[in-house]
NURO-951211 format. One record per residue (C-alpha): residue in three letters; residue number from 1; x, y, z. Coordinates in steps of 0.2 Angstrom, whole numbers, plus 5000, padded with zeros to 4 digits. Example, Ala and Ser with C-alpha at 12.3 -4.5 7.8 and 13.67 -1.06 7.14 Angstrom:
! residues 2
ATOM  residu  num     u     v     w
ATOM     ala    1  5062  4978  5039
ATOM     ser    2  5068  4995  5036
This chain:
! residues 174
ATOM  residu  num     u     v     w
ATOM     unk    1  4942  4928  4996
ATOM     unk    2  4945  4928  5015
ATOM     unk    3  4939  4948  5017
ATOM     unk    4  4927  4944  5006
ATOM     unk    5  4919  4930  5018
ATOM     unk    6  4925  4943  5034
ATOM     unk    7  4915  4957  5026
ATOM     unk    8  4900  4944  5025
ATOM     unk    9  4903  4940  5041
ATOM     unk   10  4903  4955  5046
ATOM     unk   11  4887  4963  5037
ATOM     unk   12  4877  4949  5044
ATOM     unk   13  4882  4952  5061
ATOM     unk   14  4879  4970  5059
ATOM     unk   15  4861  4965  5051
ATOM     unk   16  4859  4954  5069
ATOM     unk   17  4865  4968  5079
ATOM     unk   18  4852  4984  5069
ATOM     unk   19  4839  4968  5072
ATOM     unk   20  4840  4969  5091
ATOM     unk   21  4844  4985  5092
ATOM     unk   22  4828  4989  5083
ATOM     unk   23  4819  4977  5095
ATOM     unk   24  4827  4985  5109
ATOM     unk   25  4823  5004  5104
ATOM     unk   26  4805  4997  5101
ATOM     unk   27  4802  4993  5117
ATOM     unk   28  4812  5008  5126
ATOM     unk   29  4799  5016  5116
ATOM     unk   30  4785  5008  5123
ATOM     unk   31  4791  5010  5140
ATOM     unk   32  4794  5027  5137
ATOM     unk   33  4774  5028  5130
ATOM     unk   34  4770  5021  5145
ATOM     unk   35  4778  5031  5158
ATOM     unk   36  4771  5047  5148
ATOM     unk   37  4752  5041  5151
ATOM     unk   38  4756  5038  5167
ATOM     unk   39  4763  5055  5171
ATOM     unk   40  4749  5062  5162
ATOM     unk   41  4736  5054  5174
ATOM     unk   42  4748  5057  5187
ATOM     unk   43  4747  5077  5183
ATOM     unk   44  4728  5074  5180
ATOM     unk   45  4723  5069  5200
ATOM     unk   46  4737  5080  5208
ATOM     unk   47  4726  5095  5196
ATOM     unk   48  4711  5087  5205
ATOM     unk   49  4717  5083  5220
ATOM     unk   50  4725  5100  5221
ATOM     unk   51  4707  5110  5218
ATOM     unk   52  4700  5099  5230
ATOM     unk   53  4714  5103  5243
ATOM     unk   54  4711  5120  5239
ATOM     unk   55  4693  5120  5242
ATOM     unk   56  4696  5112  5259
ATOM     unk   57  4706  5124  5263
ATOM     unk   58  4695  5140  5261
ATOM     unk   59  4680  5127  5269
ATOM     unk   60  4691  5125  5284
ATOM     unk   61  4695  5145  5284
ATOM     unk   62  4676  5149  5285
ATOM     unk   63  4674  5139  5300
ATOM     unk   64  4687  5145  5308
ATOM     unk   65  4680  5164  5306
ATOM     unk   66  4664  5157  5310
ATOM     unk   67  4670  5149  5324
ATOM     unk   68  4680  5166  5332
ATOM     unk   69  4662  5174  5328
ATOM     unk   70  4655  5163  5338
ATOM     unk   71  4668  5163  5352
ATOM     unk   72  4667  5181  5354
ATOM     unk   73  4648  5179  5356
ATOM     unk   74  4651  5167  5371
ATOM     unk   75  4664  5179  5380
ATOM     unk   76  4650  5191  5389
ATOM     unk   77  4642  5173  5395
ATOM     unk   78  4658  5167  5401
ATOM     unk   79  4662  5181  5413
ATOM     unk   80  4643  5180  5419
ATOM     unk   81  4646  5164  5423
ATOM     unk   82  4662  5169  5432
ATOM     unk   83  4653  5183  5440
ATOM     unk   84  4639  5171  5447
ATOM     unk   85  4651  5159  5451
ATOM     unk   86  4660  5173  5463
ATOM     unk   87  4641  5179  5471
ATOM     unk   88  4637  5158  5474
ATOM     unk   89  4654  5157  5483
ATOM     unk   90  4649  5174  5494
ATOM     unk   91  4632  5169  5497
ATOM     unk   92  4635  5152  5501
ATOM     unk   93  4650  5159  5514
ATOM     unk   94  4638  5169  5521
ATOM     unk   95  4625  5156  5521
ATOM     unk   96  4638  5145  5533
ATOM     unk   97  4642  5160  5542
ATOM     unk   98  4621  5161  5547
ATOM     unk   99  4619  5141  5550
ATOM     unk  100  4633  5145  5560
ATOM     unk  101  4626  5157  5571
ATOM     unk  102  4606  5148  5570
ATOM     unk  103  4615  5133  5577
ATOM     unk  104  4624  5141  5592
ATOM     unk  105  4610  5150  5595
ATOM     unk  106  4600  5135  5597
ATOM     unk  107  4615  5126  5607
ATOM     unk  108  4614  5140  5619
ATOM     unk  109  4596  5140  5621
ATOM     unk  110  4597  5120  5624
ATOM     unk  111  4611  5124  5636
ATOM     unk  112  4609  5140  5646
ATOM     unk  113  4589  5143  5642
ATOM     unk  114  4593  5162  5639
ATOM     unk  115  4584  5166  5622
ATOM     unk  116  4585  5183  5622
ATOM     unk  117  4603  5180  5625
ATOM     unk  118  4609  5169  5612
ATOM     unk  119  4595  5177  5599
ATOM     unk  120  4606  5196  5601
ATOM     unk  121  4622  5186  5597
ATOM     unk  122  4613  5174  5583
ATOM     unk  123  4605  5195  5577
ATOM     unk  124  4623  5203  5578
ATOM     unk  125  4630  5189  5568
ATOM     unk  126  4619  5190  5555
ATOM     unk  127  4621  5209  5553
ATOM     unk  128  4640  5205  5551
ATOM     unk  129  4636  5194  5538
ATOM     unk  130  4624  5208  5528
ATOM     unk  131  4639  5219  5530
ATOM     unk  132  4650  5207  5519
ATOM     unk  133  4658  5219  5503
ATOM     unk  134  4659  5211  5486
ATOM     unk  135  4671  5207  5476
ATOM     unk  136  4673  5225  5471
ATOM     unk  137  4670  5232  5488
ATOM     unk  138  4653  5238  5488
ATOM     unk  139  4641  5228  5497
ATOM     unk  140  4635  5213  5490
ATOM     unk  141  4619  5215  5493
ATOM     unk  142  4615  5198  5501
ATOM     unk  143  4597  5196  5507
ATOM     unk  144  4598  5185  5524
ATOM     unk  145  4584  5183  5536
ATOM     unk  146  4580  5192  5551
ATOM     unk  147  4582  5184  5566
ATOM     unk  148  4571  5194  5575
ATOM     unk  149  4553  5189  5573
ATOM     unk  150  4558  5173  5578
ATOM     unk  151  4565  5179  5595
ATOM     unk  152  4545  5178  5603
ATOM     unk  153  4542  5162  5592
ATOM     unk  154  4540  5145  5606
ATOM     unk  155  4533  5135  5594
ATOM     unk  156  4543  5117  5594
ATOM     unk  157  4538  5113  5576
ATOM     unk  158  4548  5130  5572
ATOM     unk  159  4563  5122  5581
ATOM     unk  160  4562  5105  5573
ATOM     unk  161  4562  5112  5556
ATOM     unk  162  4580  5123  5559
ATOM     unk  163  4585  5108  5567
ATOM     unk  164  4582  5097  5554
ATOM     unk  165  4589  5112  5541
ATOM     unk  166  4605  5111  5552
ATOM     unk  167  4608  5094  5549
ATOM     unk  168  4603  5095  5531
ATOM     unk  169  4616  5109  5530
ATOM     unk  170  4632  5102  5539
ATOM     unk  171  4629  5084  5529
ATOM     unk  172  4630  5095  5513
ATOM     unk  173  4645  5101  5521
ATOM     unk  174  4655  5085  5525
């Protein structure tokens, strides 16, 4: 009689134990339900996100050609700019290099009363400034005015204008 109460014992603890264990399995199953409809919208945005990325990418490639395209366009403009910045730097030397002369003519002529003097060296200074070369070493073809139709000129109100010019010009200079 006692195996026979062991064996019982025994089949009902086994009965208890296939019980959890289904309950257990159910709910791995469950969980393991779970985690596959996660994955699945897990695969469905990375496919999304993955087109999207892709798109992006081939936006973001057309702009760049684009944007070379229009780089290389700007180039010519770029080296005027840099040209003209290199003729403003040799007109505006030669520009000081004429204020210059003007004012020490003038100085002179305050001083000494010699005009004829002091307007040959103002004349020679200014045809050393037409005679500046260019970057490449051809003349530069610098336009600056001619002293000498101003050498018979005694009209004060000339004067007051190059003076006032002079002092225009060495304030922009400071």
């Amino acid at each position: 009689m006692l195996w026979q109460i062991s064996v019982a014992i025994i089949a009902v603890a086994f009965a208890v134990l296939v019980v959890f264990l289904i309950k257990t399995l159910k709910t791995a199953q469950e969980s393991l339900d779970n985690v596959s409809k996660t994955l699945k919208e897990v695969q469905g945005t990375i496919d999304e996100l993955g087109y999207e990325v892709k798109q992006t990418v081939r936006h973001a490639n057309e702009i760049t050609v684009d944007v070379e395209h229009k780089m290389k366009q700007i180039d010519p403009v770029m080296v005027s700019v840099r040209n003209l910045g290199e003729v403003l730097a040799e007109v505006t030397g030669a520009a000081k290099q004429v204020s210059s002369s003007v004012m020490s003519k003038f100085q002179h002529k305050k001083e000494s009363g010699n005009v004829v003097r002091s307007s040959r060296v103002a004349e020679k200074q200014a045809s050393e400034v037409k005679a500046l070369p260019a970057a490449g070493g051809t003349s530069a073809g610098i336009v600056t005015p001619s002293l000498a139709h101003h050498e018979n000129s005694t009209s004060k109100k000339w004067l007051n204008y190059v003076d006032i010019a002079a002092d225009t010009w060495n304030k922009i200079r400071r």
